[in-house]
C-alpha angles and dihedrals in degrees: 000000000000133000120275115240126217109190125172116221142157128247123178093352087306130116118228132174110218123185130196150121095275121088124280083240084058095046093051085051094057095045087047094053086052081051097055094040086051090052100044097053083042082067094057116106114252089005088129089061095062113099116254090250092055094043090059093045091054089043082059095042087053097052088040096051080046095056099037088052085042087048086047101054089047092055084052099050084047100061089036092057089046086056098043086054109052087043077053082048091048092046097054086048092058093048092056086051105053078040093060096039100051083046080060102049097051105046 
């Protein structure tokens, strides 16, 4: 199993300590990317005036809009992987033909 990680970061001019089983360089990703999503709604007009509670809804909304685009261009590429894979198949079929049948031609 590997090592648990305590790593302190800020994150919206806060300091946390956040443990886990991922890298210290992960957890300060993560904590940079907060830190971008809070700024970017920050820069939002009338975003101050937004209760606390609300604040913290939209700030969800945002990560989760994030991950479900990010799950969806996965799911893309991984179609697009599996297609590009059977037309390379098919490809290499085709070269073993033309190869046997020029075998076949000069002998």
């Amino acid at each position: 199993m590997a090592q648990k990680t305590d790593a302190q970061v800020t994150i919206d001019g806060r300091t946390y300590t956040l443990s886990g089983y991922e890298s210290e360089a992960y957890l300060q990703e993560i904590a940079a990317y907060l830190n971008r999503k809070i700024a970017e709604l920050k820069a939002e007009k009338d975003y101050q005036k937004i209760p606390l509670d609300m604040r913290s809804v939209l700030l969800q909304l945002t990560i989760s809009d994030d991950c479900h685009k990010a799950r969806r261009e996965v799911e893309r590429l991984r179609v697009l992987c599996e297609e590009r894979a059977g037309e390379i198949a098919d490809l290499k079929h085709e070269i073993v033909a033309l190869q046997m049948k020029m075998e076949a031609q000069g002998e």
